[in-house]
Structures are given as C-alpha cells and as structure tokens.
C-alpha positions in Angstrom: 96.5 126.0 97.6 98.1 124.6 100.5 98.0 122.4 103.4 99.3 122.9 106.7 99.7 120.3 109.2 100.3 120.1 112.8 102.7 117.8 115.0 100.6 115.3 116.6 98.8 116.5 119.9 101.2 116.0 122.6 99.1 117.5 125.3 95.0 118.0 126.0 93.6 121.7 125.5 92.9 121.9 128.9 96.7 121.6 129.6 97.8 123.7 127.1 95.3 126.2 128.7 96.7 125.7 131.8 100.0 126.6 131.0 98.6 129.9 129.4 96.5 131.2 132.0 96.1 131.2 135.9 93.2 130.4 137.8 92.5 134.2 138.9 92.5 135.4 135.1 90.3 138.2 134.5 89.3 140.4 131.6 93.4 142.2 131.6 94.7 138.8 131.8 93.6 136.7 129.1 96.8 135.0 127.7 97.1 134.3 123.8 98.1 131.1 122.3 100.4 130.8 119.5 100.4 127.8 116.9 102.5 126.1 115.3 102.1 124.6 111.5 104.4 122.4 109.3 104.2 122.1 105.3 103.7 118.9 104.0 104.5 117.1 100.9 100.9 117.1 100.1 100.7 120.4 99.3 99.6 119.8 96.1 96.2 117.7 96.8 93.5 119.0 94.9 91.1 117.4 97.3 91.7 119.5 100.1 90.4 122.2 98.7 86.9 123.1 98.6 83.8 124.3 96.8 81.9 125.4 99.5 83.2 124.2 102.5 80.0 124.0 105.6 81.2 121.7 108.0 84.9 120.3 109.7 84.5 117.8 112.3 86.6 114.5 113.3 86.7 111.3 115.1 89.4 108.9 116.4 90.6 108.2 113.2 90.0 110.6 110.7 88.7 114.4 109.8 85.8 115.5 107.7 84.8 118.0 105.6 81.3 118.6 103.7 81.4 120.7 100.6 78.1 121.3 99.6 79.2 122.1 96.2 80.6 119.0 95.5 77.9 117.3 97.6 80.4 114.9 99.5 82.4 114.3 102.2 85.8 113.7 101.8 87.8 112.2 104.5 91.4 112.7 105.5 93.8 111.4 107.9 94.7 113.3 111.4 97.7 114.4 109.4 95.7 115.8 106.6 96.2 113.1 104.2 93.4 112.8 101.8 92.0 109.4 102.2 88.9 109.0 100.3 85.0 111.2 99.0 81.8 109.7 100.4 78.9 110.2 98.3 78.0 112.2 95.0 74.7 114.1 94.1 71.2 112.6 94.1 68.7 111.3 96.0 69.3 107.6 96.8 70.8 106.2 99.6 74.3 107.6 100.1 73.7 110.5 98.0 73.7 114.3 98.7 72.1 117.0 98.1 73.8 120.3 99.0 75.0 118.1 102.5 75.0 121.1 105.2 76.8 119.2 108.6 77.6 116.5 109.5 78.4 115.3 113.3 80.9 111.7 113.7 80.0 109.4 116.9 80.5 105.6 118.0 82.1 104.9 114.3 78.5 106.7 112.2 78.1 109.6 110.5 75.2 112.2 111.1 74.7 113.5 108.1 72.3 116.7 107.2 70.7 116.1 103.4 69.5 119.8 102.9 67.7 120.0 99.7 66.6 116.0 100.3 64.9 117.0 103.5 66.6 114.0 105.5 69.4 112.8 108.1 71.4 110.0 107.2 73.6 107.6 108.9 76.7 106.4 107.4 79.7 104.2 108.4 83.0 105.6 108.0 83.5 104.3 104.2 80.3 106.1 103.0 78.0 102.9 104.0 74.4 103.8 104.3 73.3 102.2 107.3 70.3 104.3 108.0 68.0 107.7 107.9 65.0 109.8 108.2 63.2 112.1 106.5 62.4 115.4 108.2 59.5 118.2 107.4 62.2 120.9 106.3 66.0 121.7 105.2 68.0 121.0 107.6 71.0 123.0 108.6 72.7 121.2 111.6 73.1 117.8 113.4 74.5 116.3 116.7 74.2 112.7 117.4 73.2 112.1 121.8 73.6 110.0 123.8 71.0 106.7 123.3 70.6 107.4 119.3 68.8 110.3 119.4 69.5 113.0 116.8 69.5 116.8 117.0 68.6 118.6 114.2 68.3 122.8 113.6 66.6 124.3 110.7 66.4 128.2 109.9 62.8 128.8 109.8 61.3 131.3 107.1 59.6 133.1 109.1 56.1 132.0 107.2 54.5 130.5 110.5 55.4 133.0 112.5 57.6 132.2 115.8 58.8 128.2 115.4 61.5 126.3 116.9 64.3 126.1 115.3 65.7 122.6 117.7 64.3 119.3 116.6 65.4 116.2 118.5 64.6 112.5 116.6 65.2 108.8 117.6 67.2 106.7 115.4 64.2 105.8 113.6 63.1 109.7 112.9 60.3 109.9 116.0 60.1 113.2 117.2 60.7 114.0 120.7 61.1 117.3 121.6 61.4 120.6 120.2 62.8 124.1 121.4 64.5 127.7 120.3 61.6 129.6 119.1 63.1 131.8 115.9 63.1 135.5 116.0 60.0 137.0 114.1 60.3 140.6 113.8 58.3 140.7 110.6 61.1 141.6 108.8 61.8 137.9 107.0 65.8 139.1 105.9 66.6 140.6 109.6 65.2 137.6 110.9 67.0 135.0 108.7 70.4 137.0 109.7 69.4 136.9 113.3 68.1 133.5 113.8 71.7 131.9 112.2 73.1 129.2 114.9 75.9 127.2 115.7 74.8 124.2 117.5 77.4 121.5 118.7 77.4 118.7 121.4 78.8 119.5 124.6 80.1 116.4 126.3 78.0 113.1 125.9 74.9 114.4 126.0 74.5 118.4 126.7 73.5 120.3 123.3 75.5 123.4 122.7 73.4 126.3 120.9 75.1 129.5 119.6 73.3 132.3 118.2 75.8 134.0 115.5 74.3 137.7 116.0 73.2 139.3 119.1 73.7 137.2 122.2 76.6 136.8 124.6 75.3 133.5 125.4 75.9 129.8 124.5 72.7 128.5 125.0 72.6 124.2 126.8 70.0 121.6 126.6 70.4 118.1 128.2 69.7 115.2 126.1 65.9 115.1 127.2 65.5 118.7 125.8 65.6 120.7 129.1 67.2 124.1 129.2 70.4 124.5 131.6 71.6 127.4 132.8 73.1 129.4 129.5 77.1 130.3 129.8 77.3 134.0 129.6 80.4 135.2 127.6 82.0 138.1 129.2 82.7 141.9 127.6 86.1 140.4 127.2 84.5 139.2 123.7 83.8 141.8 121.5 80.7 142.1 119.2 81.0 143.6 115.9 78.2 145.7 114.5 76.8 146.1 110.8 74.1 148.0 109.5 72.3 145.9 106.9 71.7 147.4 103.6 68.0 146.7 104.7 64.2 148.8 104.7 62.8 150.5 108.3 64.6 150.5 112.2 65.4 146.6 111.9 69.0 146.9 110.3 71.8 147.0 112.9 73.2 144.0 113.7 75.9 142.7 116.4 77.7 139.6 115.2 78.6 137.4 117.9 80.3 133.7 116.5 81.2 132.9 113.0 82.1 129.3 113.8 82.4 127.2 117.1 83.5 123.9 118.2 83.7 121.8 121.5 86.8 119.8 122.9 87.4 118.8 126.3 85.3 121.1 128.4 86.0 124.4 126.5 83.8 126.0 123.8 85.9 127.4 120.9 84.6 130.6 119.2 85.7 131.8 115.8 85.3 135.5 116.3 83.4 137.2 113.2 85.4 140.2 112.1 85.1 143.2 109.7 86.2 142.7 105.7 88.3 145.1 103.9 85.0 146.3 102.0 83.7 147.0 105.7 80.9 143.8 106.0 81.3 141.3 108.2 83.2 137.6 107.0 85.1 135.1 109.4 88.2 135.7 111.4 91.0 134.5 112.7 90.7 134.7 116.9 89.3 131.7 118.6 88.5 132.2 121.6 88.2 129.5 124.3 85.4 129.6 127.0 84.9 127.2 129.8 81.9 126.4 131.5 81.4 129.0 133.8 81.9 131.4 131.0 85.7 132.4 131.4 88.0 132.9 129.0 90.2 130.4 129.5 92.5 131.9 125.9 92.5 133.4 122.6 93.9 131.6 119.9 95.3 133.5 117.1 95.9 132.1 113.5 98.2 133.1 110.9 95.4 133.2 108.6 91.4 133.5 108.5 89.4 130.5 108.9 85.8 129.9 108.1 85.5 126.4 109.7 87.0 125.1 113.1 86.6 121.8 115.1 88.7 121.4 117.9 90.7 118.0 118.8 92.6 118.6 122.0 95.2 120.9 121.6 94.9 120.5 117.7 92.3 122.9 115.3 91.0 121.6 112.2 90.4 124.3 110.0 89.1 125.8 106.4 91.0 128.8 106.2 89.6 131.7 103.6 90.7 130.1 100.4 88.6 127.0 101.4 92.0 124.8 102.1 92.0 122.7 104.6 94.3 123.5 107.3 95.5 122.1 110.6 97.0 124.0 113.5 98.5 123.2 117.0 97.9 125.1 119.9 101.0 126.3 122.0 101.0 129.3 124.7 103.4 131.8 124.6 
C-alpha cells in the first residue's frame, strides 16, 4: 500500500489548462497533462486504504473518503495525512450503514445512509447536526445553494419509468423531482444503464452523468429546471461490452466511470477495458468545459476508481483502493 502526495497547488486548473491548450483546440489538438507525485513518509498508514472505497471529495481543509465497508468516513489532510474516522455501523445518529457519498459545503457534511434510507448532516469532527429520512437507498448527494439537498437513487425498475433526481430542504421536504430511469423491461440492462454520476456544478447548477450510453452531462439549476446538456465531442471515446445477458438488450457503451467538478471544468474518468476483456475504471481524465470542449486529458501513472478535483490537484483511489493524490502539470 502506498500513498502518493502532491506539492501544494501552485496554480488553478484553469491555468494549468491554459498553458496546455490554445483557444482554437480541436479534436487533433487536445494537449495531455502530465503529473507529478511525491512519496511520503506515511506510506505505511493502514488508514488510507480502503474496503470499498465509493466516494473522494474535499473542502478547504481537508479530504474525504467513504468506505462503505467499513461504514465511515475517514478524513485526511490536503497532504494526505490521516487525521481522523467519522462514524461506525448502526443506526443512530452518526452512524452508517453501507454510507454511499458524501458531498462537503459551508463546513457540513452531506452524507448518503444507504441501507438506513436517510441523509445526514454532519460537522467536520463527525457531529450529527441533522437529517432526513428518504423513501429509498440512496446512492448520491450534492448540497445547493439555500440548504436544499440533491439526492439520486437507482430505481428497480418495479414501478416502471421513475425519477431517479430527488431534491429536499434542509428539513427533508420534497421539492422537485426529475431523470426518469430507463425501463426497457429488462431489470439488469436497466440497472447497468440507469448508473449516474451526479456532482454540483458551481453554487448551484446540478451536474448529472449517465455512465453508459450518452455523450452528455446532463444540468439542472437549483430550482430543478433542465439547462442546455454539454455535449461531449467524438474526441471521447465510448467503450462497448456485450453483457453476458438474455434477448437484443445486451450491448452496452460505457461512457464515465467517475467525474468531478473544479473551477468550470468537468473531470471525466474514462471507463476502460480489463485484462479479462470487461469493463473497470481507468486512468485518462479528461477535462471538459462548458461548452463541451476538451480543454485536456490527464493521464495517471496508475488506474483510479475515484477522483475529485481541487484546482490543479486530483484526489484519487487508485485500483488497490489507496488513496492517492496527484498534481496536474502540462507537458
């Protein structure tokens, strides 16, 4: 197990992109951007590595990773210093159950409680400072702008087409709903087709990636309202799979492993094909602004499964499920 650290951001992504690519880019001239990583002495940390590693995200202080198998959240410093677990299993306040996401904002933690059906609220030292149950399991959380919550589930297909976007006040009211789930009839296709990404864009815009199947990162304003989806050009390559699966439903394109947002840019951690021949995480991220361009591809020295960008810094799970941290340079 290892640890690998960056030197603290000197410059913002949109700088470092800058530098990498010119204003008239096209398909031909995407640039790639190196990084650079530094060993630590805390190589040796048994806490940064994981069970099963779901979510990576950060704040001004710190970085956090949920491991649903541990069901906490254990906190580390912008250098990757371990710092301290929030939570343990159960079902009281502060307790987990197979946590799924989690989403830092204004000094609280969104936290999604899969197998206890709720969101909760936490400080940064694993305070319980509020919640809400919710009629399902849910998979991912953003925190808006004015308290409200964002919530995804995967449906089950039982129902037939249901959203999959649930947006709550702070006290678990809900206000709107969107991002009807695919319902082909086959319940496994659709459970592989309806996975999603969903991040916050900005302050208040809601960033929705389908991870099979679309070029397109899907946006909703804070009031629920569709915007105008950013198409991602042929420059990003699906990969296809047939699925070991009954009748015509059984190809599938995978589109987005992972994603992240950081300064204007979406990150996407491009899906790519195992030695066995399925599909499993990579290790290109490619940057896309908001018109859709590709503003770089980052390549890794190693595949990741989770990334959260912070400037021109990635926070990472690489493939063992060790944490990892990388800076972006261009070449």
């Amino acid at each position: 197990m290892k640890i690998t650290i960056a030197r603290p951001a000197a410059a913002a992504l949109a700088a470092v992109i800058v530098a990498a690519v010119p204003p008239s880019a096209g398909k031909a001239d995407i640039r790639r951007l190196t990084v650079r990583d530094v060993k630590t002495d805390h190589s040796t940390d048994a806490e940064a590595a994981f069970g099963r590693p779901v979510s990576i995200s950060h704040d001004a202080d710190a970085v956090y990773v949920v491991d649903a198998e541990a069901h906490e959240v254990r906190v580390f410093s912008k250098a990757g210093v371990f710092l301290r677990a929030l939570g343990r299993k159960g079902q009281g306040p502060g307790e987990f159950d197979a946590p799924a996401d989690l989403d830092a904002r204004d000094g609280r933690l969104y936290l999604a409680d899969k197998f206890n059906d709720r969101i909760q609220v936490l400080d940064g030292t694993g305070k319980y400072l509020g919640g809400f149950k919710v009629p399902f399991s849910p998979d991912q959380v953003c925190a808006l702008e004015g308290g409200k919550v964002a919530v995804s589930h995967l449906p089950l297909g039982l129902r037939g087409a249901e959203p999959m976007l649930h947006c709550y006040s702070g006290e678990g009211r809900l206000l709107w709903e969107g991002m009807a789930g695919h319902t082909s009839g086959d319940r496994t296709y659709d459970a592989f087709r309806n996975l999603l990404v969903m991040v916050r864009g900005g302050r208040d815009d809601l960033y929705v990636v389908r991870k099979s199947d679309e070029n397109a990162i899907h946006r909703f304003d804070g009031s629920g309202r569709p915007l105008d989806p950013i198409v991602v050009p042929d420059a990003y390559a699906f990969k296809t799979i047939t699925l070991p699966l009954q009748g015509p439903n059984r190809v599938l394109r995978a589109f987005c492993w992972d994603a992240a947002f950081d300064g204007g840019w979406i990150g996407l951690l491009a899906p790519d094909y195992t030695d066995e021949g399925d599909i499993g995480p990579g290790r290109r991220v490619y940057l896309v602004g908001p018109d859709g361009s590709l503003g770089g591809l980052v390549e890794l020295p190693s595949i990741v499964r989770r990334i959260d960008l912070d400037g021109d810094t990635i926070h990472a799970v690489d493939d063992e499920n060790n944490l990892r941290i990388f800076r972006m340079e261009p070449r």
